[in-house]
TILUMMI-343463 format. One line per 5 residues: number of its first residue (from 1); their letters; for each residue x, y, z of C-alpha. Coordinates in Angstrom, 2 decimals. Each point is the difference from the previous one (the first is absolute). Example, Ala and Ser with C-alpha at 12.3 -4.5 7.8 and 13.67 -1.06 7.14 Angstrom:
<atoms>
1) AS) 12.30 -4.50 7.80 | 1.37 3.44 -0.66
</atoms>
This chain:
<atoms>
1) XXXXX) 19.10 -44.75 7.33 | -3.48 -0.64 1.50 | 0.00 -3.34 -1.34 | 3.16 -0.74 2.28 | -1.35 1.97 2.95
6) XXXXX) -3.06 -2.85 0.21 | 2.61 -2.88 -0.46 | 1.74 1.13 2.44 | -2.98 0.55 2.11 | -1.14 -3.45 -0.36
11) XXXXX) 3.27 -1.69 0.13 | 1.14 1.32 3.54 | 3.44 -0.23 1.23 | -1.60 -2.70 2.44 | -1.23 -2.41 -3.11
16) XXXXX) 3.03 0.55 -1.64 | 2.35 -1.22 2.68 | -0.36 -3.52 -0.25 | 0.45 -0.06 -3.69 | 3.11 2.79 0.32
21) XXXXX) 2.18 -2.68 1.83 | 0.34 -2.07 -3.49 | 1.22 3.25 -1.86 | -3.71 0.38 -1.69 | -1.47 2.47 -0.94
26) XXXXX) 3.68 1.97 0.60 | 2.57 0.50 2.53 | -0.17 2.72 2.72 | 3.53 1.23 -1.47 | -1.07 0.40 -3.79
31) XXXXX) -2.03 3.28 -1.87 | -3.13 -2.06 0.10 | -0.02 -0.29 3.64 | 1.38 3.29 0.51 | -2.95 1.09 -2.35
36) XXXXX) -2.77 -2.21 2.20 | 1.34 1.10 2.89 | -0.31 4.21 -0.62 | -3.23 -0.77 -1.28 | -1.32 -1.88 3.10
41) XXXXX) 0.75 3.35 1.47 | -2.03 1.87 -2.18 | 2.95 1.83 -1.68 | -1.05 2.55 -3.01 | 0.76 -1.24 -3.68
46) XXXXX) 2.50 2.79 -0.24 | 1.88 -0.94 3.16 | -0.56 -3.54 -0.78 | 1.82 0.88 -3.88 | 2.84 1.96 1.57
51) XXXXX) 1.35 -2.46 3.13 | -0.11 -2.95 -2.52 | 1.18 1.19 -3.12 | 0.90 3.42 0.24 | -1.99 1.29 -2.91
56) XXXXX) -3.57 0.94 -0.36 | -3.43 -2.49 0.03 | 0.14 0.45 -3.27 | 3.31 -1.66 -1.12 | -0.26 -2.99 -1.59
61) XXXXX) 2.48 -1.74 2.75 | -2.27 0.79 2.52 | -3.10 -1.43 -1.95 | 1.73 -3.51 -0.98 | 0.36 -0.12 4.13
66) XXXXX) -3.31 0.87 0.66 | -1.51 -2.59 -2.99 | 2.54 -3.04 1.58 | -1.37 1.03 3.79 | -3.41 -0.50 -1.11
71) XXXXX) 0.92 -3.19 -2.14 | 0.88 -1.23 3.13 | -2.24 1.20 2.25 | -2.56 -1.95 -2.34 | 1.77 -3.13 0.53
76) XXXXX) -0.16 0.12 3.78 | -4.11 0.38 -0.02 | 0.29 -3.79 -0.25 | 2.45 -0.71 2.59 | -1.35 2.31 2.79
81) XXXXX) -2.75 -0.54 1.73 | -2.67 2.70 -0.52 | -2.49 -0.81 2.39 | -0.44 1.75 3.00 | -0.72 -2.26 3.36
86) XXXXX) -3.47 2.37 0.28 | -1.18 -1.61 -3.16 | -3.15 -2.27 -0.08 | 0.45 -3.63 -1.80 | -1.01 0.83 -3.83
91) XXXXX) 2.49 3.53 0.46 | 2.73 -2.01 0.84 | -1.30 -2.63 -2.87 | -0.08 2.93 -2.71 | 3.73 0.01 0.11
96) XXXXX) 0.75 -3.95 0.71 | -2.12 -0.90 -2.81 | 1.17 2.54 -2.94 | 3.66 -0.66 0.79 | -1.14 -4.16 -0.53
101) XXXXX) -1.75 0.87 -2.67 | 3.15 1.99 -1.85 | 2.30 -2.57 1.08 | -2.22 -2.60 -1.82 | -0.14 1.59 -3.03
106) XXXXX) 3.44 0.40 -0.04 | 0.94 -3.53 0.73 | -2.83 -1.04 -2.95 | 2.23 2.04 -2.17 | 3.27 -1.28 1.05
111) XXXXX) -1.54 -3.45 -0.72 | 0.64 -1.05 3.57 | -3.61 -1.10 -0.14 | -0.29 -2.58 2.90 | 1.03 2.66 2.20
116) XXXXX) -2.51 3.02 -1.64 | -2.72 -2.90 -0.03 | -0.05 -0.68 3.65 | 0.77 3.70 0.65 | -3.02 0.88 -2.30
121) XXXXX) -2.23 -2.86 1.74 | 1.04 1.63 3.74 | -0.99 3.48 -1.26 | -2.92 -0.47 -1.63 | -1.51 -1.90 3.37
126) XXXXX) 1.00 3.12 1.68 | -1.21 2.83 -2.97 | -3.29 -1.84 0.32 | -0.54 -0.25 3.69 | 0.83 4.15 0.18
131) XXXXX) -1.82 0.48 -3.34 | 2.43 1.24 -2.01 | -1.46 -1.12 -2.87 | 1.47 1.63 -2.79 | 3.42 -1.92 1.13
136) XXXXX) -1.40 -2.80 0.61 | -1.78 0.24 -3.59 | 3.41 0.25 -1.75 | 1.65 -3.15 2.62 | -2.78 -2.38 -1.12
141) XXXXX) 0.93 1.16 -3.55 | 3.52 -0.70 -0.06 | -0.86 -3.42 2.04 | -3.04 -0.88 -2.30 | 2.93 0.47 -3.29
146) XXXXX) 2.56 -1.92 2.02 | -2.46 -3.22 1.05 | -1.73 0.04 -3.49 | 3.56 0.52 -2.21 | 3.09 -1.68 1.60
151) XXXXX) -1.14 -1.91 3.00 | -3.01 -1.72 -1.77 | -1.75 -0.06 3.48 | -3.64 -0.08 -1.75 | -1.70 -0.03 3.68
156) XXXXX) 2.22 3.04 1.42 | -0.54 1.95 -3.91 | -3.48 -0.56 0.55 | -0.35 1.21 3.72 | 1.86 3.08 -0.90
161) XXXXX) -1.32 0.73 -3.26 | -4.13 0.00 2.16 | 2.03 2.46 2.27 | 1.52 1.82 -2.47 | -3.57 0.68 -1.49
166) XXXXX) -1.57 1.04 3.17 | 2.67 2.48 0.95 | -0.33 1.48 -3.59 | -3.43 0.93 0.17 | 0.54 1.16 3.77
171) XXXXX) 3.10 1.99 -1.16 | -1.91 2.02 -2.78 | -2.89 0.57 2.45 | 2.34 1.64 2.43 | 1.54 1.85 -2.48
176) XXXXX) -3.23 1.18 -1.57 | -0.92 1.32 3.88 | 3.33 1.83 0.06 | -0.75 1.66 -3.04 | -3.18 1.06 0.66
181) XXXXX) 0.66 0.96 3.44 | 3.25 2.03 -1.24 | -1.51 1.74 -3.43 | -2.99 1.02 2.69 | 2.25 1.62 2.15
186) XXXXX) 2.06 1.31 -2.49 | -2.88 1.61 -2.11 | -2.33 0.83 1.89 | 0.81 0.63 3.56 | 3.60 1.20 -0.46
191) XXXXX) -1.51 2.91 -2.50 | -2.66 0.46 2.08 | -2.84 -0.66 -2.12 | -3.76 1.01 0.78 | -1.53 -2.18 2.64
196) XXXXX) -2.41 -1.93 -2.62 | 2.85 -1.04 -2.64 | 2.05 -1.15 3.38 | -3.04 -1.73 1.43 | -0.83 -1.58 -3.46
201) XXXXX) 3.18 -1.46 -1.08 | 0.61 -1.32 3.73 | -3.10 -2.08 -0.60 | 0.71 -1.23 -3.74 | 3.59 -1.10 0.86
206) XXXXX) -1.36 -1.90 3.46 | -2.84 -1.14 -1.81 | 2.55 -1.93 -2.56 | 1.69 -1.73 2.50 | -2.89 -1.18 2.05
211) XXXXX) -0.03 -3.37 -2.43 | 3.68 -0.88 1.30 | -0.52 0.50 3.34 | -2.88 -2.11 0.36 | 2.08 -2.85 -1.47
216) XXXXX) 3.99 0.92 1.28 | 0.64 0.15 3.51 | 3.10 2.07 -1.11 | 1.81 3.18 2.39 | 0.60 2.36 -2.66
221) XXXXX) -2.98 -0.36 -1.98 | -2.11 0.88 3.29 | 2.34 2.62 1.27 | -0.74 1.81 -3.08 | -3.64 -1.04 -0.32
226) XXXXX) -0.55 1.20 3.29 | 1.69 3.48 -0.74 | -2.13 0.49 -2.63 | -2.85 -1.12 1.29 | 0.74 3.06 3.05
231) XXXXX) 0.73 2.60 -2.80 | -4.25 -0.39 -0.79 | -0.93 0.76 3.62 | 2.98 2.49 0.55 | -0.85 1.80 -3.12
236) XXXXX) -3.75 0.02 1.07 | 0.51 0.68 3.51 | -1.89 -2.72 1.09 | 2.47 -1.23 2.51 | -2.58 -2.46 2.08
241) XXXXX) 0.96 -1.61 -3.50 | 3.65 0.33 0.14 | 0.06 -1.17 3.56 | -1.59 -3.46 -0.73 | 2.50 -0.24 -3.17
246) XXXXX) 2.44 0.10 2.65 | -1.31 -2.40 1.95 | -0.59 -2.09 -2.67 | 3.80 -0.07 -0.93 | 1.28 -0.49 3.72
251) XXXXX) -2.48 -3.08 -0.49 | 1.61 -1.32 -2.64 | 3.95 0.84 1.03 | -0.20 -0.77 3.60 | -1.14 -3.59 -1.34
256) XXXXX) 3.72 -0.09 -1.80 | 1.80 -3.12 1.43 | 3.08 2.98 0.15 | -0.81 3.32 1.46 | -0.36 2.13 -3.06
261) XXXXX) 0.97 3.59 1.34 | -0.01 1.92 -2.40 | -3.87 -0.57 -1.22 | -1.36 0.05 3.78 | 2.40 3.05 0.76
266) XXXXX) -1.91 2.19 -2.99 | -3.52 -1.76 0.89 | 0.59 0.78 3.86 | 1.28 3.65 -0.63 | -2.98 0.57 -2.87
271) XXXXX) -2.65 -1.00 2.42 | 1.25 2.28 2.43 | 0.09 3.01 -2.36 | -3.89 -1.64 -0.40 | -0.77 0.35 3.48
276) XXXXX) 1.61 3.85 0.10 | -2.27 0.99 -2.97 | -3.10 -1.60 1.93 | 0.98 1.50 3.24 | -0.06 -3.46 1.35
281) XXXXX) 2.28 -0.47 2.92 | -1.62 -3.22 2.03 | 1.34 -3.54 -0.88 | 3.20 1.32 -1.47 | 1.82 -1.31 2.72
286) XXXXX) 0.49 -3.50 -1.12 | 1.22 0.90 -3.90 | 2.06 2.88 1.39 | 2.20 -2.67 1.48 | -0.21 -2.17 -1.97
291) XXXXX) 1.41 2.26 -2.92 | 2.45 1.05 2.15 | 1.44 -3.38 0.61 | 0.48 -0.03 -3.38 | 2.01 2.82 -0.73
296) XXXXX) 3.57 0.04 1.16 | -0.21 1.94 3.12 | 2.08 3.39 0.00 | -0.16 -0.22 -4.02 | -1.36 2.84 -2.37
301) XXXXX) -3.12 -2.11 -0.65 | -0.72 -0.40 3.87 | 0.25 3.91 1.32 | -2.78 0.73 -3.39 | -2.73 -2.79 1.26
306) XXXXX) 0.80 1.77 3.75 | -0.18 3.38 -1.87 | -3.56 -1.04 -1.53 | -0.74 -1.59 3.33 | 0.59 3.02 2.20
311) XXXXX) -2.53 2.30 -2.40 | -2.44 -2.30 -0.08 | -0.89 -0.05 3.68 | 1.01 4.05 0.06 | -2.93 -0.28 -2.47
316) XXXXX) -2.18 -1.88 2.34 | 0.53 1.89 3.21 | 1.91 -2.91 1.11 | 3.27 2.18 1.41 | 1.48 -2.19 2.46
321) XXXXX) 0.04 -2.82 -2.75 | 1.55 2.48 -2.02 | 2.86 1.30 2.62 | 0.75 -3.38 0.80 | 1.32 -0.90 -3.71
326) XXXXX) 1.43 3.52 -0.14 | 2.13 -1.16 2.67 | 0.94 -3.63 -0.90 | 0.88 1.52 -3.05 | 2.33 2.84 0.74
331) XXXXX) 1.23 -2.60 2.57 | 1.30 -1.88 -2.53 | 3.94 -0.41 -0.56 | -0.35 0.58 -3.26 | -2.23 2.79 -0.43
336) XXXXX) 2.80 2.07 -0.27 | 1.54 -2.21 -2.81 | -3.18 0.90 -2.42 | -0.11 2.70 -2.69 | -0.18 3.56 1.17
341) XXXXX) -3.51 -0.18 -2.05 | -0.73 -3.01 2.62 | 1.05 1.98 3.07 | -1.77 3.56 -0.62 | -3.35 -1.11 -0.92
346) XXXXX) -0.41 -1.51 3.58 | 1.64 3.05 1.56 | -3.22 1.34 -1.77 | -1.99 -2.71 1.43 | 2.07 0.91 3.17
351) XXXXX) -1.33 4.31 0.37 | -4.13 -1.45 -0.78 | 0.50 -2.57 2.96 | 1.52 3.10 2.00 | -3.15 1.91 -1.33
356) XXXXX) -2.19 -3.09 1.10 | 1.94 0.34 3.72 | 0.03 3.82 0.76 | -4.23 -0.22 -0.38 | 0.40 -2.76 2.92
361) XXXXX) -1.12 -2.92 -2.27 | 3.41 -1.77 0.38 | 0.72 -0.24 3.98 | 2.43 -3.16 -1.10 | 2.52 2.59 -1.28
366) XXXXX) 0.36 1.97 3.16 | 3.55 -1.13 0.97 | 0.96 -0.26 -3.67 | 3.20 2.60 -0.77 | -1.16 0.11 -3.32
371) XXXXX) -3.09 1.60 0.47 | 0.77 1.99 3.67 | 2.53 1.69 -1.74 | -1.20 0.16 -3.87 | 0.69 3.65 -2.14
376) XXXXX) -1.89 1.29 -3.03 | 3.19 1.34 -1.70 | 1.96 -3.26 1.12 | -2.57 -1.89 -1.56 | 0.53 2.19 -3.08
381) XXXXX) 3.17 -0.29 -0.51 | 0.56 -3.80 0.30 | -2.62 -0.79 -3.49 | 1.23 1.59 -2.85 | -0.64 -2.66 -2.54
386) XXXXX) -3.65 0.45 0.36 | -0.07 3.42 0.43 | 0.68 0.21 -3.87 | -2.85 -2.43 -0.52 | -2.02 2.93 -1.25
391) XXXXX) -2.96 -2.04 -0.47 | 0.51 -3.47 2.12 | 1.21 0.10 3.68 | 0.77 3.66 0.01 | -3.94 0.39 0.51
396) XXXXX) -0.28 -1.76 3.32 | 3.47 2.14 0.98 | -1.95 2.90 -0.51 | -3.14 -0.71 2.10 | 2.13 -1.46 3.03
401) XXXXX) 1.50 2.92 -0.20 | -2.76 2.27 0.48 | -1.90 -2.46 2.03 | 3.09 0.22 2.38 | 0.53 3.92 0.18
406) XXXXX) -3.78 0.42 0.58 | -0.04 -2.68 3.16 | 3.08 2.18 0.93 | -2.24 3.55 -0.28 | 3.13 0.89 -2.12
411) XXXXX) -2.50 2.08 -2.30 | 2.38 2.70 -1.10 | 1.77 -2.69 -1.55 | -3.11 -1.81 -2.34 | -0.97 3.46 -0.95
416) XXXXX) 3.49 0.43 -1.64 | -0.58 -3.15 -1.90 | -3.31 0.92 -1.97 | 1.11 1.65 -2.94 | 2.60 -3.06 -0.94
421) XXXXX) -2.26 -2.77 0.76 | -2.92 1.80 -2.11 | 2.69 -0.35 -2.78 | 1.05 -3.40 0.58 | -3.50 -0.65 -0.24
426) XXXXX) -0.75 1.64 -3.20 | 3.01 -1.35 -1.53 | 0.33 -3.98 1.11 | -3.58 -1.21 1.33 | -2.60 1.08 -2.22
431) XXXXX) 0.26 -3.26 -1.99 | -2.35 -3.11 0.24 | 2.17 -2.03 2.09 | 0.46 2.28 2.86 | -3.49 1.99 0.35
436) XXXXX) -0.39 -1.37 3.44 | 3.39 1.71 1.25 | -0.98 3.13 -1.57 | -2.94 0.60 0.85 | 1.02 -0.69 4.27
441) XXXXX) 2.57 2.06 -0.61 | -2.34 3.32 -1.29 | -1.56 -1.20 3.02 | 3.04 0.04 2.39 | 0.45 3.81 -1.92
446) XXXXX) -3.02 1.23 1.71 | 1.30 -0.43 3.59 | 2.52 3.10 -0.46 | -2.64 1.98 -1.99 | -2.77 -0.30 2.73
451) XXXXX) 2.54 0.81 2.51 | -0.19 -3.36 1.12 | -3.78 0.49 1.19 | -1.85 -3.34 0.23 | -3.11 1.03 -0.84
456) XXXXX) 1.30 2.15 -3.08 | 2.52 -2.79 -0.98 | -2.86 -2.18 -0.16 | -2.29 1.93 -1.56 | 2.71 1.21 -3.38
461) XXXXX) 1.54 -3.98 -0.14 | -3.57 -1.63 -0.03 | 0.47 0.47 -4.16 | 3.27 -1.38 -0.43 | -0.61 -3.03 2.24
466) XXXXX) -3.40 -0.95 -1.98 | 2.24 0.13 -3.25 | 2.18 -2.22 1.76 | -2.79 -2.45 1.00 | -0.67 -0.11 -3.49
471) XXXXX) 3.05 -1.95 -0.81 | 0.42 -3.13 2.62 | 3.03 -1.15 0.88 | -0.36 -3.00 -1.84 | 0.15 2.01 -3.09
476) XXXXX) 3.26 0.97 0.72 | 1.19 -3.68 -0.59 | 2.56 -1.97 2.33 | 2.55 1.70 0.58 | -1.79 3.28 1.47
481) XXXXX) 1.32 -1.07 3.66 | 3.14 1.83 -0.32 | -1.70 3.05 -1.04 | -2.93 -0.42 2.14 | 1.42 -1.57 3.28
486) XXXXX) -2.76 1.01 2.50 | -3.45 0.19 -2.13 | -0.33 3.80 -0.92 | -3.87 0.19 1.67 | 1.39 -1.66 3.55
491) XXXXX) 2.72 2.36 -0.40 | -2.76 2.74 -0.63 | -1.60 -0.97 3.59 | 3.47 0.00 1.75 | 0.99 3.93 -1.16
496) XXXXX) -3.85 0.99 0.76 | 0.38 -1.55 3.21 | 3.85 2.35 0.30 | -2.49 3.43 -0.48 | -1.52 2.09 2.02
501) XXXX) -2.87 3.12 -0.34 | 3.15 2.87 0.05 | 1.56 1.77 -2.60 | 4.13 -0.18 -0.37
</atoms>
């Protein structure tokens, strides 16, 4: 049924109605577009079974139905339009030019060739303004056999069969970086493999590629080069590196005659994971918006690159920068349209800009509800996705939460916790990837067991903190912001600042 569910997803009741009015795909009054219908509202496959057929999902009435819906369903893809009026040029192209390109082929086939030829001829101008080359590879084919074999048109076979060549030899160079790029990702960083293999096979797949993109000015063969090319620095934590790789591929997209998003949105959002692993927060302003103007605003893609944004400046002390996208974010209409996953991590983001406001370093928020009137245990309550993240997200749950109760002098309360977070310690964070978290949090440990003492708290974490030094953040690759929201040693500075020279 899943396979209906997207159909259905894609082919709205909206697209549909235009098409509906001639009878096609079915009529509102019929089992198919009963069937479309109680899908559209998300009906289960039982319930779905029962109102249409009155037998189980698993009769064979009810899967002839389903098979014919998504027969048709098919059909409509190419009398619906599928773009969306947010789309740039070459995404509204994508869909303009593959539907051409079908139709031609199946006009060539039909022998209705004077209309496939100037269908093909239209379509291939298009493919090769948008770069789709591996369509416009198999037009010049079919228009190459056509002028060379039955129209005898020896200057058209010869203009298509140069054209034919060049997109051949572009074509297997962009498929070569696709496989490269995918058998790198698949082997070696999806398994995780040891930092050397990943760094040496990023550099022997870019390095095979480097003599096609000195001679093909071609979008997918320097999408992937680029991506590879990042994987070395990534790997190698040399992200000075990365970050002119990234500019070096906003170079060479923004110069597009279209506006090639998706390329500039990964470039754009790469260089600012750059900039949070080099704690560089100055001249950010001008890429920040620029990659936001090319994200759909309110989409899944635009609240991450605002999520990455806000940490970065909470990284560099830069708080009001930080409680202004909190805001324009939660502002949104459809913030509460995102995943669940979407929503909690920036109520998380939400209790460390509280933390940032109760020590005074947020004035902005003073008149915000949000934070006048925040609660620990409200808090609590409203993230439990992450709080199963035993060792992702959970982490930085943990530490707000005993940064919180200790800005609160609610020390009866963090003394309760030690014996399960010593255990949640033991058990999820000794491993390579997430040193840095435990070793703050043996720190954080030492507050109850000093009695909250400054001096003595000092004095017992000064180990654990050093072992933590030991192991940048850097080391803890990209994605460490969600663990590590505030950096653990300015965190360090903001609890010493919370204690005092008494006992509790």
């Amino acid at each position: 049924m899943q396979v209906l569910r997207e159909l259905v997803q894609i082919i709205t009741r909206i697209k549909l109605r235009s098409i509906r009015k001639l009878g096609f795909p079915f009529r509102n009054d019929t089992q198919l577009g009963e069937m479309y219908e109680l899908l559209a509202d998300n009906k289960e496959d039982e319930e779905l079974a029962h109102a249409l057929t009155g037998k189980s999902s698993k009769s064979g009435t009810f899967r002839r139905l389903k098979s014919d819906l998504i027969d048709r369903l098919i059909a409509s893809l190419f009398l619906v339009d599928l773009s969306l009026p947010s789309y740039n040029s070459r995404q509204q192209a994508y869909y303009v030019i593959h539907k051409n390109w079908a139709a031609s082929k199946i006009l060539f086939g039909k022998n209705a060739r004077m209309a496939a030829v100037e269908l093909a001829e239209q379509t291939l101008r298009q493919a090769l303004r948008y770069e789709f080359n591996d369509l416009a590879f198999d037009l010049s084919r079919n228009l190459k056999m056509h002028f060379g074999t039955v129209a005898s048109n020896h200057t058209k076979y010869q203009e298509y069969a140069e054209e034919c060549t060049r997109l051949q030899q572009i074509t297997q160079a962009e498929i070569m970086a696709e496989d490269n790029y995918t058998r790198f990702i698949s082997e070696f960083v999806r398994k995780k493999a040891a930092t050397e293999i990943v760094l040496e096979e990023a550099q022997k797949a870019h390095l095979s590629l480097c003599p096609y993109t000195d001679r093909f000015d071609s979008y997918t063969l320097h999408l992937y080069a680029g991506l590879l090319e990042m994987g070395i620095y990534t790997a190698s934590s040399n992200y000075n590196a990365a970050d002119m790789v990234c500019d070096k591929l906003i170079a060479f997209f923004e110069e597009k005659e279209y506006e090639a998003s998706v390329p500039l949105q990964i470039a754009y959002y790469q260089k600012l994971l750059c900039h949070f692993q080099l704690g560089k927060f100055t001249q950010t302003t001008d890429f920040v918006n620029r990659g936001l103007t090319l994200l759909q605003e309110g989409s899944y893609n635009w609240f991450k690159f605002q999520e990455t944004y806000l940490v970065l400046a909470l990284h560099t002390r830069e708080q009001r920068t930080a409680y202004d996208v909190f805001c324009q974010a939660t502002g949104h209409a459809r913030f509460k349209t995102q995943q669940e996953e979407i929503q909690e991590y920036w109520r998380i983001l939400e209790a460390y800009l509280y933390f940032i406001y109760i020590l005074g370093e947020l004035p902005e928020a003073a008149q915000d509800k949000r934070f006048t009137k925040f609660r620990i245990g409200r808090f609590l309550n409203q993230i439990p996705i992450f709080s199963r993240d035993k060792r992702g997200v959970n982490v930085s749950i943990l530490i707000i939460q005993i940064l919180l109760l200790v800005s609160q002098q609610r020390y009866q309360d963090t003394f309760e916790k030690i014996d399960a977070i010593e255990q949640y310690c033991r058990r999820h964070l000794f491993t390579k990837d997430t040193l840095r978290s435990f070793y703050f949090l043996k720190a954080l440990l030492e507050l109850p067991k000093n009695s909250f003492h400054k001096a003595a708290v000092q004095r017992k974490a000064a180990k654990h903190l050093e072992k933590m030094k030991a192991h940048p953040l850097e080391e803890a690759g990209q994605a460490s912001f969600l663990t590590e929201i505030i950096p653990f040693e300015l965190l360090w500075e903001y609890i010493i600042g919370l204690l005092g020279n008494d006992f509790h």
